[in-house]
MMTF fields as JSON, N, C-alpha, C and O atoms, coordinates in Angstrom:
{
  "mmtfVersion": "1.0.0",
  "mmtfProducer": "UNKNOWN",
  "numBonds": 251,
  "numAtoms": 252,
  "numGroups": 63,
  "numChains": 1,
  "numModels": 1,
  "chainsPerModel": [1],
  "groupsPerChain": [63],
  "chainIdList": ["A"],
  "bondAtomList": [4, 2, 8, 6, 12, 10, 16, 14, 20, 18, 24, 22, 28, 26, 32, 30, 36, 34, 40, 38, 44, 42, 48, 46, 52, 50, 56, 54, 60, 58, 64, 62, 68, 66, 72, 70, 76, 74, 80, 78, 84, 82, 88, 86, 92, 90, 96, 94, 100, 98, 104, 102, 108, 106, 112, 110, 116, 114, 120, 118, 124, 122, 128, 126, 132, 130, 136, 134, 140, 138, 144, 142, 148, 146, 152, 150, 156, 154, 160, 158, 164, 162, 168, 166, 172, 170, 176, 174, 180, 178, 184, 182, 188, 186, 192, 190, 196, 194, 200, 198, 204, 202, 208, 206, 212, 210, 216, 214, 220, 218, 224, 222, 228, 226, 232, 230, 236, 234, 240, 238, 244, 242, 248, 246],
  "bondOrderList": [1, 1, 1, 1, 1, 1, 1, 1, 1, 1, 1, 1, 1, 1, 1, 1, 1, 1, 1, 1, 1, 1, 1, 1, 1, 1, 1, 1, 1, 1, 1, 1, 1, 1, 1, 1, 1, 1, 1, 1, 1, 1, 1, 1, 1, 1, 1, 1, 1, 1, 1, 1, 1, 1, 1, 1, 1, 1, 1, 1, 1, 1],
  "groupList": [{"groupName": "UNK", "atomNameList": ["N", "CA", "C", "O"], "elementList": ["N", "C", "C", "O"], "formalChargeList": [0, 0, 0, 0], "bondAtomList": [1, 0, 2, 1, 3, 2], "bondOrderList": [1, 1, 2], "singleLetterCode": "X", "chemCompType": "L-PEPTIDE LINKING"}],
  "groupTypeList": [0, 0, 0, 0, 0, 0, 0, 0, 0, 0, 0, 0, 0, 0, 0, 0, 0, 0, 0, 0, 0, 0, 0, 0, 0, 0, 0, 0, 0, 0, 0, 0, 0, 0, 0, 0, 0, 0, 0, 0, 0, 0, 0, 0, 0, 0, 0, 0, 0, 0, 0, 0, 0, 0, 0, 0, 0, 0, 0, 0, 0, 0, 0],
  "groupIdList": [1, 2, 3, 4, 5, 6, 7, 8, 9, 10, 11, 12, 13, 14, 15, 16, 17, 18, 19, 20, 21, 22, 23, 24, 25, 26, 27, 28, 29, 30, 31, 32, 33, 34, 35, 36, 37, 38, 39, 40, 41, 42, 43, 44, 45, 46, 47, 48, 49, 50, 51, 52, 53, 54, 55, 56, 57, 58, 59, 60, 61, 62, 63],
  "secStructList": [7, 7, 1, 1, 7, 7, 7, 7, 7, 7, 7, 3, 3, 3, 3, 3, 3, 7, 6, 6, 1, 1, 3, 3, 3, 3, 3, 3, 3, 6, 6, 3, 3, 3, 3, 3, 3, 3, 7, 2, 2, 2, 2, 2, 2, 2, 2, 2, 6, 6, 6, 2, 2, 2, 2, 2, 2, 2, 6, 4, 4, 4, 7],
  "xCoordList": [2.729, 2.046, 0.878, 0.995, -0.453, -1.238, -1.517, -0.706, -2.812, -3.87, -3.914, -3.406, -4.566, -5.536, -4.01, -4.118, -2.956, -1.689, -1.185, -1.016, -0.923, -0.482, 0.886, 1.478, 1.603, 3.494, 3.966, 3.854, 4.558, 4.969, 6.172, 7.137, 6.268, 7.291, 6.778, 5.629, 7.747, 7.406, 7.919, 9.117, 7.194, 7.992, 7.637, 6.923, 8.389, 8.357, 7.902, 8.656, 6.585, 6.012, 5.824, 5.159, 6.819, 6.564, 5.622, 5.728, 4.911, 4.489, 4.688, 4.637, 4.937, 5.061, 5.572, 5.912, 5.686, 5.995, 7.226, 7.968, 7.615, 9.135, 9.446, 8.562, 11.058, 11.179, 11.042, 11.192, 10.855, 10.63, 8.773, 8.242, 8.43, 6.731, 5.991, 4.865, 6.663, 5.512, 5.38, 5.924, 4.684, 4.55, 4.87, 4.448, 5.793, 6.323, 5.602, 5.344, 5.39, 5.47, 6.615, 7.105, 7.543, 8.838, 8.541, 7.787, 8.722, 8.683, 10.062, 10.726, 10.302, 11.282, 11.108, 9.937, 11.714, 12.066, 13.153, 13.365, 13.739, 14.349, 15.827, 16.33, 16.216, 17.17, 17.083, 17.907, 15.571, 15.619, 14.192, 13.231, 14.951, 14.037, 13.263, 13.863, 11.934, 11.308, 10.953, 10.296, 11.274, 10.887, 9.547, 9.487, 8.742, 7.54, 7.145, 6.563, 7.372, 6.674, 5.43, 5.58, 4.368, 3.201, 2.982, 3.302, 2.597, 1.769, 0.709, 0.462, 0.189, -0.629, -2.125, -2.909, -2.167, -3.581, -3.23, -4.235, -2.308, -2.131, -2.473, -3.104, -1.764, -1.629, -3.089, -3.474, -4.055, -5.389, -5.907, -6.234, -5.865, -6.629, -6.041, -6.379, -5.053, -4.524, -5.005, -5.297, -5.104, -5.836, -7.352, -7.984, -7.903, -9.819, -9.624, -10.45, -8.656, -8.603, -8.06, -8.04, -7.629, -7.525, -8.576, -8.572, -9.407, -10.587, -11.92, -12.687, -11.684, -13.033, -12.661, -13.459, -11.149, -11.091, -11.188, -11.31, -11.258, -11.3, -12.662, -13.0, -13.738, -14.914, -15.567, -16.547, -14.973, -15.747, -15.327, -16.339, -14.16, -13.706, -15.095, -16.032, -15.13, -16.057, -17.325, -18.052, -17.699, -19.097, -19.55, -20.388, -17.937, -17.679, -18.038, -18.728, -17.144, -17.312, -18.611, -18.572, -19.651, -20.622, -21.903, -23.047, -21.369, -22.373, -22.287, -23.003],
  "yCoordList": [4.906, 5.572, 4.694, 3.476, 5.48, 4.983, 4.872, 5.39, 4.132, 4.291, 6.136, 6.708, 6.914, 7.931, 9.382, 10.606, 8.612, 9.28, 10.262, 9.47, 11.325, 12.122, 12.436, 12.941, 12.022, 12.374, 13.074, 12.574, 14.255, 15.119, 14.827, 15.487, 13.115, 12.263, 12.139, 11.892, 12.338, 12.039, 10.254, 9.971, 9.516, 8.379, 8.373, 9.149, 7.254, 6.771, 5.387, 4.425, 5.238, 3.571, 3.39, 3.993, 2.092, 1.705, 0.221, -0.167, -0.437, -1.941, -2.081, -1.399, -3.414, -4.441, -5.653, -6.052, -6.324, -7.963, -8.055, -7.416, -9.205, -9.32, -10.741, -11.543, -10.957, -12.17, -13.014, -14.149, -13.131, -14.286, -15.163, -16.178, -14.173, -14.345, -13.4, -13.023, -12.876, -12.494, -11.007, -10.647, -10.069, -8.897, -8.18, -8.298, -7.344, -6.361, -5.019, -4.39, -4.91, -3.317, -2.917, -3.667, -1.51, -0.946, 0.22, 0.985, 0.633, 2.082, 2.227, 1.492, 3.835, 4.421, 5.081, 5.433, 5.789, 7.49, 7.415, 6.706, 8.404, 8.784, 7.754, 7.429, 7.439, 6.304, 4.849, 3.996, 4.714, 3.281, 2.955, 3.522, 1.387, 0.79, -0.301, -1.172, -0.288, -1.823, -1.95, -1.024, -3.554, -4.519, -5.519, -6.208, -5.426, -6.178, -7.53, -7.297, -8.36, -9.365, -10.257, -10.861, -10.452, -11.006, -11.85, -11.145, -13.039, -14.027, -13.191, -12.124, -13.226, -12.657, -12.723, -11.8, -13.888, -14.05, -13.037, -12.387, -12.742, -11.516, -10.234, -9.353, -10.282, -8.947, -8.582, -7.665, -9.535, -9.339, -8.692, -7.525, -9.583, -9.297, -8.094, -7.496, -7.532, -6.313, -5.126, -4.044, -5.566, -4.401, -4.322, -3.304, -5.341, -5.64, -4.687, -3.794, -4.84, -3.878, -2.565, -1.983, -2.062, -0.619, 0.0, 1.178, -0.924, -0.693, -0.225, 0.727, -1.343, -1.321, 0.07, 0.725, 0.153, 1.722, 2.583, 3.475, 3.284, 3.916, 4.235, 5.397, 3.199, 3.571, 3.87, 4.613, 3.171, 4.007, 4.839, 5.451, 5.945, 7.501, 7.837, 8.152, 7.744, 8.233, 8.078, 8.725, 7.307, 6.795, 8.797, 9.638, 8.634, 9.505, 11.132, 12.114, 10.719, 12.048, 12.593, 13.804, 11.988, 12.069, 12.663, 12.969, 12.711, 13.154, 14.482, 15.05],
  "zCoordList": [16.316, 15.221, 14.792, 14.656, 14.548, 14.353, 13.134, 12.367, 12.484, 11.059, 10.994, 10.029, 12.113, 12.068, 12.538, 12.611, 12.721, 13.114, 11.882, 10.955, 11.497, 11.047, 11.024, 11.978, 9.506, 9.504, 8.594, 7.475, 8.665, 7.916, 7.64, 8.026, 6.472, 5.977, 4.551, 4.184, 3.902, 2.509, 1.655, 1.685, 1.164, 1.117, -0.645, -1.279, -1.09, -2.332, -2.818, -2.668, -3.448, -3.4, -4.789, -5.632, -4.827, -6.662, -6.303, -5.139, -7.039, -6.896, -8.619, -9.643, -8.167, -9.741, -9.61, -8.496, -10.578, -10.838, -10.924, -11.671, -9.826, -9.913, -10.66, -10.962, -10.952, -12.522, -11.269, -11.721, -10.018, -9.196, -9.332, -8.88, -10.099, -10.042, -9.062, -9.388, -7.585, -6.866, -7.244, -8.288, -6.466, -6.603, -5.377, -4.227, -5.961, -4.729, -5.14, -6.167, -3.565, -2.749, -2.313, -1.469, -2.732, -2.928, -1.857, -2.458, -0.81, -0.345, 0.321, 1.052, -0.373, 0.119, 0.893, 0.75, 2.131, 2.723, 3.778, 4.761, 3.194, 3.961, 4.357, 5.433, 2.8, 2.913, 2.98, 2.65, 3.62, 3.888, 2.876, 2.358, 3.05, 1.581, 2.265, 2.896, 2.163, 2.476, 1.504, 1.028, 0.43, -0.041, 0.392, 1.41, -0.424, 0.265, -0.822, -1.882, -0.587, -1.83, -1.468, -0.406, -2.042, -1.778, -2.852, -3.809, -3.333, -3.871, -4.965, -4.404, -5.917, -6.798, -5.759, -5.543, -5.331, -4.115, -2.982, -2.691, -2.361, -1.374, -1.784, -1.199, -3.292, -4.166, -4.009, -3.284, -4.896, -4.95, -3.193, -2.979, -2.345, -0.862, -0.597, 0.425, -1.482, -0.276, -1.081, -0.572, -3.122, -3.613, -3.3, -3.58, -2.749, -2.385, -1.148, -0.954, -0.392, 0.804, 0.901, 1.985, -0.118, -0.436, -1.511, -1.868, -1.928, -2.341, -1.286, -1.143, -0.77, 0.477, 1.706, 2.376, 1.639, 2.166, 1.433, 2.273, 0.141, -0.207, -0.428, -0.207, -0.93, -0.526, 0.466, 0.435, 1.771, 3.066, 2.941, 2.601, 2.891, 2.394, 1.904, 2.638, 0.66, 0.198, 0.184, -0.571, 0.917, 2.078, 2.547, 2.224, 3.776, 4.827, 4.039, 4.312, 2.969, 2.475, 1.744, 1.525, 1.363, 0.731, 1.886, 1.551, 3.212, 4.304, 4.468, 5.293]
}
């Protein structure tokens, strides 16, 4: 499965601060749970990078 791959899966994503300090990414489906924890410096690089995609989206879409 790719980036550009298409799944007719529904999942469940919480993020927030855990009492450990870091910040988790939570996704559910379909029974199974990944736990994700990142550093507040990861947190940041990974929201700069769902930023910088979301504007090429709308780069794309503006043509």
């Amino acid at each position: 499965m790719g980036i550009n791959s298409e799944k007719d899966v529904e999942a469940n994503l919480q993020i927030g601060p855990t009492d450990q300090g870091m910040v988790r990414i939570f996704v559910e489906s379909q029974g199974v749970e990944v736990p994700m924890d990142f550093t507040a410096e990861e947190a940041i690089e990974i929201a700069d990078e769902i930023r910088a995609a979301a504007s090429a989206v709308q780069g794309m879409n503006k043509r």
